[in-house]
C-alpha positions as a Python dict, from the first residue, in 0.01 Angstrom:
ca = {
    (1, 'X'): (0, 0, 0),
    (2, 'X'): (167, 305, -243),
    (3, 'X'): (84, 95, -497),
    (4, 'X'): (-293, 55, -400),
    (5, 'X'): (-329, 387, -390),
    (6, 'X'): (-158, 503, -692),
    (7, 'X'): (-390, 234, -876),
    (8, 'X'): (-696, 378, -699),
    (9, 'X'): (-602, 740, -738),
    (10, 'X'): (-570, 621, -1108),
    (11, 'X'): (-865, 472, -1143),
    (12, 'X'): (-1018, 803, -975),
    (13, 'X'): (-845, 1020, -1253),
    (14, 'X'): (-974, 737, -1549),
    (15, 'X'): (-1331, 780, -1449),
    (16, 'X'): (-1351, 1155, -1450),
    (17, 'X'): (-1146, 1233, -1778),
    (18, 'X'): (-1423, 964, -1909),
    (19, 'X'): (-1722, 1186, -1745),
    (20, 'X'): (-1610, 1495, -1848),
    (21, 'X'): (-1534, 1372, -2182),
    (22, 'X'): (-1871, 1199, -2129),
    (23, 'X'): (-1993, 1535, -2077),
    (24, 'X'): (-1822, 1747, -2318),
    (25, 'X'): (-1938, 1533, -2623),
    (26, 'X'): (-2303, 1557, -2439),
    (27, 'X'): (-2255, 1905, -2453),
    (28, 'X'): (-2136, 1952, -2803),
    (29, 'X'): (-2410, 1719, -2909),
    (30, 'X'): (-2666, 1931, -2792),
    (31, 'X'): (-2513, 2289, -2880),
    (32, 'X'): (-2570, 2117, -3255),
    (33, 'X'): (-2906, 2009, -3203),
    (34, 'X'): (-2970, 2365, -3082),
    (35, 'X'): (-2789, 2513, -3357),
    (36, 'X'): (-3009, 2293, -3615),
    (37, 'X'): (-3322, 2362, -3425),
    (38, 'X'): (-3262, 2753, -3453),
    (39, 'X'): (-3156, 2705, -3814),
    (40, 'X'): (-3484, 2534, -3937),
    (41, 'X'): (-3688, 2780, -3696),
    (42, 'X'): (-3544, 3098, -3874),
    (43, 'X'): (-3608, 2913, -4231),
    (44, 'X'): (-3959, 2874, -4140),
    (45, 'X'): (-4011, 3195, -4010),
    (46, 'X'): (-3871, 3312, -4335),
    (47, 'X'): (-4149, 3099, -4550),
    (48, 'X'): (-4355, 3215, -4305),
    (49, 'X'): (-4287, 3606, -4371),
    (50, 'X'): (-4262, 3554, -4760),
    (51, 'X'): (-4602, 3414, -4768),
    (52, 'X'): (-4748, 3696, -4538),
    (53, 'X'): (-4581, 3942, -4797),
    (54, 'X'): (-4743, 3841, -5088),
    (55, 'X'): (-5108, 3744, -4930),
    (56, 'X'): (-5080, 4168, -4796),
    (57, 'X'): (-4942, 4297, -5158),
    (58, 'X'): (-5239, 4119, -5283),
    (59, 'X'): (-5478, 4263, -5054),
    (60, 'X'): (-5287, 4586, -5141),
    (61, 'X'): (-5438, 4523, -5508),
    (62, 'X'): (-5748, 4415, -5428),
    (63, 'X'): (-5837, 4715, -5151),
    (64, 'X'): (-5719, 4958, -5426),
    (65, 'X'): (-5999, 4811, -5688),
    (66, 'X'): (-6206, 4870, -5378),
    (67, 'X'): (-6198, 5179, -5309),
    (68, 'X'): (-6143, 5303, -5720),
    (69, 'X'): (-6517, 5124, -5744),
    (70, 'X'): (-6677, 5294, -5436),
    (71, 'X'): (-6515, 5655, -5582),
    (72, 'X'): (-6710, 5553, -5921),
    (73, 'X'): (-7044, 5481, -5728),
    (74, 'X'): (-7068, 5717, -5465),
    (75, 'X'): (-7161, 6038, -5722),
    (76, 'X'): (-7444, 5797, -5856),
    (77, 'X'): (-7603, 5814, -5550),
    (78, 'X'): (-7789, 6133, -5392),
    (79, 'X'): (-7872, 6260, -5680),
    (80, 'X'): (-8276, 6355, -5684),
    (81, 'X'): (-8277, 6101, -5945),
    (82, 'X'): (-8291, 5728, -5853),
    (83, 'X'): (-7931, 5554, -5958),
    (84, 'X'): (-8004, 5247, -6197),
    (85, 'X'): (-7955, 4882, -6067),
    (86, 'X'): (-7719, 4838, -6389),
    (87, 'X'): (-7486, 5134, -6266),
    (88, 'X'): (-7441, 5037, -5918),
    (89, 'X'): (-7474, 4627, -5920),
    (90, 'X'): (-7075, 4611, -5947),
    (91, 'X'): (-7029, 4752, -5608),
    (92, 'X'): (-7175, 4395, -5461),
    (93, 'X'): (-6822, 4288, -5580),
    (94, 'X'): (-6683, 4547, -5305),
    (95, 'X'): (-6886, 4357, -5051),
    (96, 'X'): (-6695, 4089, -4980),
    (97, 'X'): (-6424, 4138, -4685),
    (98, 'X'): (-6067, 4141, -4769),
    (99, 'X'): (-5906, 3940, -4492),
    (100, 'X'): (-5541, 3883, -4399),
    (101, 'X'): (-5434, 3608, -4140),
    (102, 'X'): (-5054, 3599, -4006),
    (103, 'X'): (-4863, 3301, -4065),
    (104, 'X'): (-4729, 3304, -3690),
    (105, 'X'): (-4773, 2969, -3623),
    (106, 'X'): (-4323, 2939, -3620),
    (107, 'X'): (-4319, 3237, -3392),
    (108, 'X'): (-4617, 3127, -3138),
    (109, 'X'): (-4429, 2784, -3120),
    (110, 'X'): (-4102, 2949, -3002),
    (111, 'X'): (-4255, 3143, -2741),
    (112, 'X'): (-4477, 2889, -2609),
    (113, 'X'): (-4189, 2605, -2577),
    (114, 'X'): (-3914, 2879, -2484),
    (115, 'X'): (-3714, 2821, -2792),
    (116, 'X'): (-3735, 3175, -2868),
    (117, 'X'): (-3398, 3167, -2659),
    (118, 'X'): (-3233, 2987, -2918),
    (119, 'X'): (-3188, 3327, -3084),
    (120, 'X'): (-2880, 3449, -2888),
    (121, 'X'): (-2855, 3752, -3157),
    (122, 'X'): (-3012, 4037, -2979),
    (123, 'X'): (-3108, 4217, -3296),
    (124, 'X'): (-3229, 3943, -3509),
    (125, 'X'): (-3446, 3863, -3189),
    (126, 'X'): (-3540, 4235, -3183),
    (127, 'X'): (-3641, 4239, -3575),
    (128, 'X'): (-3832, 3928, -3538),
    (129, 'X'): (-4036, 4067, -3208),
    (130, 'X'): (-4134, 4395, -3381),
    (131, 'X'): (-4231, 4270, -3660),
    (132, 'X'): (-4470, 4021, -3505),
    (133, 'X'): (-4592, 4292, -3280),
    (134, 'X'): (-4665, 4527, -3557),
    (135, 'X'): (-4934, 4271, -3707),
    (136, 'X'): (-5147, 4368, -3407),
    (137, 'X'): (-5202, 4714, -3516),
    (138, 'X'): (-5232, 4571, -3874),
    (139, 'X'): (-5521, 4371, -3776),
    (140, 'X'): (-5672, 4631, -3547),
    (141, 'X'): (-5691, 4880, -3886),
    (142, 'X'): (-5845, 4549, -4053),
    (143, 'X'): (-6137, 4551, -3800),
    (144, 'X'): (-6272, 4884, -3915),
    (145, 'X'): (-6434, 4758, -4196),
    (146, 'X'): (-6523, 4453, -4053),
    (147, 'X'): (-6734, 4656, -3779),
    (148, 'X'): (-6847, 4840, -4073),
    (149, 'X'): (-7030, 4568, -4233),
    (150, 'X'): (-7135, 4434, -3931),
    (151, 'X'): (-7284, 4713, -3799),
    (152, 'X'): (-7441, 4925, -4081),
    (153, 'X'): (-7363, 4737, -4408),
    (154, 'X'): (-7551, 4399, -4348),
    (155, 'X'): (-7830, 4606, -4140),
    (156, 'X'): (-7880, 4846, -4452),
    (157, 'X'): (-7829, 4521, -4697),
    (158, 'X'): (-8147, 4385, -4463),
    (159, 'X'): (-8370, 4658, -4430),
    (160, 'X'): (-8330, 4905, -4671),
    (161, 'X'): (-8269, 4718, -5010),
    (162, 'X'): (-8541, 4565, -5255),
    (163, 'X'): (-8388, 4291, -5488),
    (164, 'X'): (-8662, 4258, -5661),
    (165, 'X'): (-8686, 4621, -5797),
    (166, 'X'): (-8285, 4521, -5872),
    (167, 'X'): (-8370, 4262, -6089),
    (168, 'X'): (-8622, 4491, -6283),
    (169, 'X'): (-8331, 4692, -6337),
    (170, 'X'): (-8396, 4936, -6065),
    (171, 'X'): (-8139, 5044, -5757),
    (172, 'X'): (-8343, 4854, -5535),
    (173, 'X'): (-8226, 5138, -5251),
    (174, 'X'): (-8487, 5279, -5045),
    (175, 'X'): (-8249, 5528, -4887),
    (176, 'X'): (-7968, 5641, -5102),
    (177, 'X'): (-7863, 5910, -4882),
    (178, 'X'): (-7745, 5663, -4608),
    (179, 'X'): (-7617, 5431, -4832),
    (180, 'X'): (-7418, 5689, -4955),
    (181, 'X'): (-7312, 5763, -4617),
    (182, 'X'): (-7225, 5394, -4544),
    (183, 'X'): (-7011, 5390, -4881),
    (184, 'X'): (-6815, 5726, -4767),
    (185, 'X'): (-6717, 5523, -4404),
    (186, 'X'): (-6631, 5199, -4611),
    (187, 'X'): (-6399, 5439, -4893),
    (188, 'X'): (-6209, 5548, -4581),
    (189, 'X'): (-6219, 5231, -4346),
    (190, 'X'): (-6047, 5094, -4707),
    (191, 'X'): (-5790, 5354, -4686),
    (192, 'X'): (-5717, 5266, -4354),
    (193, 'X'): (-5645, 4921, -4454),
    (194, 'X'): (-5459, 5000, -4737),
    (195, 'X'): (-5233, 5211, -4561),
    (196, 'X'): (-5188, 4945, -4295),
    (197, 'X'): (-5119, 4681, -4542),
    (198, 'X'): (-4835, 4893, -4726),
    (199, 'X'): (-4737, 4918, -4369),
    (200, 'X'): (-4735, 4494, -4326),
    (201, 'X'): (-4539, 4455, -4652),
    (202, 'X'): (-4258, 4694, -4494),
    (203, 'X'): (-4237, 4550, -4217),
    (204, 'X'): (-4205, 4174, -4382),
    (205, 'X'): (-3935, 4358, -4623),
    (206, 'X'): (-3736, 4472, -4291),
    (207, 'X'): (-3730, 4131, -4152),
    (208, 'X'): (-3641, 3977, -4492),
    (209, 'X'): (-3338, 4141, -4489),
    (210, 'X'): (-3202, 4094, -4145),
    (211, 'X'): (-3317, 3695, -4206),
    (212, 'X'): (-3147, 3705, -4583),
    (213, 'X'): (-2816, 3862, -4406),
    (214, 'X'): (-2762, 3529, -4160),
}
């Protein structure tokens, strides 16, 4: 009978240093899936953040030329003598919106599956927050000019400008005065943006160097 039960108290004993072996190696498994999940999260972030840098220092460049062409235009206009289609023509090249779009597709995917608690290092998880949350002031400054050409721009572009005196070599504006005015709002809806760009590439540098420091 003391044998018996020494066998089954045995045989009790083999199958839970098997589970909890069992479990342990279950566990460890998955700490290193975890561990290589987080790892090729943070890398892509990182792509993701690099590539965000250099499409805002370009837009940096490009919203400079901007606003240097605008500056050369605007004393052209107003003047009690009709500007030439010639010496305003290049400021059609100022026309065209100068957009940025966040490569947050990494950081959407973390919060909407709940990996984001993979990042167990409260100020990595901190850097990476802020500086997502910072591209939604970014892109607020962006939508001034958008609203801009939307709502004065393409109406003036519309009503108030004759091509065909433009290809005579004529302005082609029938009210300089306002699209003077609509220049002066664009010269400082462009400032705006520039100054919120310069404030995007910061940001990316910040993050850069807590994500270079892991």
């Amino acid at each position: 009978m003391k044998k018996q039960f020494k066998y089954a108290i045995g045989e009790i004993l083999i199958v839970i240093v098997g589970i909890s072996i069992a479990f342990s190696m279950n566990k460890c498994a998955e700490i290193q899936k975890n561990d290589a999940l987080k790892k090729q999260y943070l890398e892509n972030i990182k792509s993701d953040v690099e590539i965000d840098k250099q499409h805002l220092k370009n837009n940096s460049d490009a919203i400079e030329s901007k606003i240097k062409t605008i500056n050369e235009v605007i004393p052209l206009l107003d003047t009690g003598t009709p500007a030439s289609g010639k010496s305003i023509y290049k400021i059609f090249n100022v026309f065209n919106l100068t957009e940025f779009y966040p490569k947050d597709i990494t950081y959407q995917t973390m919060i909407n599956s709940g990996d984001f608690k993979l990042i167990d290092d409260f100020g990595l998880k901190t850097a990476i927050e802020e500086h997502y949350s910072n591209y939604k002031s970014i892109l607020k400054d962006y939508e001034r000019q958008e609203i801009i050409h939307k709502d004065y721009l393409g109406n003036y572009m519309v009503f108030n400008m004759d091509f065909g005196a433009m290809r005579k070599g004529e302005s082609g504006l029938k009210d300089e005065k306002l699209f003077k005015n609509i220049l002066q709002s664009m010269s400082g809806s462009l400032i705006i943006k520039k100054s919120a760009t310069e404030r995007g590439i910061k940001s990316c540098d910040s993050l850069l160097t807590v994500l270079n420091k892991i």
